[in-house]
C-alpha positions in Angstrom: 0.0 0.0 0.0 1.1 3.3 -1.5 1.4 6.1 1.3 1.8 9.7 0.1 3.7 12.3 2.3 1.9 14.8 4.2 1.3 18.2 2.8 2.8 20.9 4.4 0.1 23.6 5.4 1.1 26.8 5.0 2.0 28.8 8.0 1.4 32.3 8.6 1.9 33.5 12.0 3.2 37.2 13.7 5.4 36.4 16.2 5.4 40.3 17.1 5.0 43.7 16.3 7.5 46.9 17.7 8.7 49.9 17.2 11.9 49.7 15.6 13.0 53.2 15.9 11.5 56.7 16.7 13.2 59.9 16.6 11.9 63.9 16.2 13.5 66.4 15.6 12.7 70.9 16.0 15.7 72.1 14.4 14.0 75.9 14.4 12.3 75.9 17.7 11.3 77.9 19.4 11.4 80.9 16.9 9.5 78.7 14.2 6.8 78.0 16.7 5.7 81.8 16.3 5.3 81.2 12.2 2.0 82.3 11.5 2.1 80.8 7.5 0.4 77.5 7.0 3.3 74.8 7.2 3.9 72.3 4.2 3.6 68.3 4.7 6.0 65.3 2.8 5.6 62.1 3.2 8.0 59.6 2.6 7.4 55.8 3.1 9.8 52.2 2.6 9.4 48.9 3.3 11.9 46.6 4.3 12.1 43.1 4.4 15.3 41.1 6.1 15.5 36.9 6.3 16.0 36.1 10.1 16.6 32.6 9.9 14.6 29.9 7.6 11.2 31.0 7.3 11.2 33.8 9.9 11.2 37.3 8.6 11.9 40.5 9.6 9.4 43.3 7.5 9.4 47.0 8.7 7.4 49.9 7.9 9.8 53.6 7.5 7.7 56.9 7.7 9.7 60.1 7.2 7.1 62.8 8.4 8.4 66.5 7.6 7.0 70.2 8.1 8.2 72.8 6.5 7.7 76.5 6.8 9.6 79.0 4.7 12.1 76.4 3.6 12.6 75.6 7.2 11.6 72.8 9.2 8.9 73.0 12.1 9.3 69.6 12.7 11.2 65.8 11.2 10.0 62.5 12.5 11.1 59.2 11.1 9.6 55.9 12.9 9.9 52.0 12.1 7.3 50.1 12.5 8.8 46.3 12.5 7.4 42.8 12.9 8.6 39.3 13.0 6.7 37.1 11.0 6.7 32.8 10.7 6.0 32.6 7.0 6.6 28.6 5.7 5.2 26.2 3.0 4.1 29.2 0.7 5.0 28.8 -2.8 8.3 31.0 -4.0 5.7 33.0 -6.1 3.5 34.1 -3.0 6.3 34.8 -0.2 6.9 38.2 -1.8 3.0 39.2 -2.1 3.2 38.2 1.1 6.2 40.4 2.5 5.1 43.6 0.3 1.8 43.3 1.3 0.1 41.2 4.0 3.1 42.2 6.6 2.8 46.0 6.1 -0.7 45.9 5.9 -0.6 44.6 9.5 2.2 46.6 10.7 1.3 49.8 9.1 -1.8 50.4 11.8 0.7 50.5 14.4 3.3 53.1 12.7 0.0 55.5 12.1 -0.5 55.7 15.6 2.7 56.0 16.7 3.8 59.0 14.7 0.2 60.7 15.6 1.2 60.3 19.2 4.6 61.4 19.1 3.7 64.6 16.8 0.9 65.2 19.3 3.6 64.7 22.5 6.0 67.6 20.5 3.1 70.4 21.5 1.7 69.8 17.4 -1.7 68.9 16.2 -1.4 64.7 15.1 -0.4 64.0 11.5 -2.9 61.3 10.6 -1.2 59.3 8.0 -3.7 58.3 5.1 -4.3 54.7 4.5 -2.4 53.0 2.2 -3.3 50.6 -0.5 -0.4 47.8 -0.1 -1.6 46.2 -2.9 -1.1 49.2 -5.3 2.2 50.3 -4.2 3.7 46.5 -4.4 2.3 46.3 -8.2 4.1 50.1 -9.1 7.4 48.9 -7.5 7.0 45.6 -9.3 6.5 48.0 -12.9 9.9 50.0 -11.5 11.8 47.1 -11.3 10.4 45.7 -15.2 11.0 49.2 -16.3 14.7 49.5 -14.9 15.6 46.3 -15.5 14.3 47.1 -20.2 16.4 50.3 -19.6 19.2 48.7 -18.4 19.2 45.6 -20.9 18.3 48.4 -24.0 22.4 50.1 -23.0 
């Protein structure tokens, strides 16, 4: 009698969420505190993704927050939202789906509040980061990549 091996289910647990890093800076404080001119917002965001040991990964989150008034800044805060995830028995052409947009998509909740609450500790109103489509932004860095990789091959 023929036996055939057991399938491997596919595992997909967090193992846990943290804050990575934090820091904010008020270069121009106090005198840019007395600005009466509407300050300007950028937004910068990354993801990250680093292979802890076999099947354990390590995806973060990266939110540059800046303010700017006048060409100066009111206030700079860059956080990393980071969490360890147990990702096995997925298929090669899933695991990055997976990393670019399940794992941020859970960590990104997290980073939100965390930059709201440290803007809001500095004596500002909270930034409320907008939701993010992970699903969007994976597919345009995937059409980067294609698009770098004809303009390199067409030198």
């Amino acid at each position: 009698m023929a036996t055939t091996p057991p399938t491997q289910e596919p595992v997909f647990q967090i193992q846990r969420i943290y804050l990575k890093e934090l820091s904010l800076e008020q270069p121009n404080s106090p005198a840019i505190l007395l600005e009466t001119e509407q300050p300007t917002l950028d937004i910068q965001l990354n993801i990250a993704t680093l292979a802890v040991v076999e099947g354990v990964y390590e995806i973060s989150v990266t939110a540059t927050v800046q303010t700017l008034t006048k060409d100066k800044t009111v206030f700079l805060v860059e956080a990393t939202q980071a969490g360890i995830f147990e990702i096995r028995n997925v298929a090669p052409d899933q695991l990055d789906p997976i990393m670019g947009i399940a794992c941020p998509q859970i960590i990104y909740p997290y980073l939100r509040s965390n930059i709201a609450d440290i803007i809001n500790r500095a004596g500002f109103p909270p930034v409320h980061l907008s939701e993010i489509n992970f699903q969007v932004m994976y597919e345009q860095q995937l059409q980067q990549k294609a698009a770098a990789a004809n303009n390199t091959g067409n030198n």
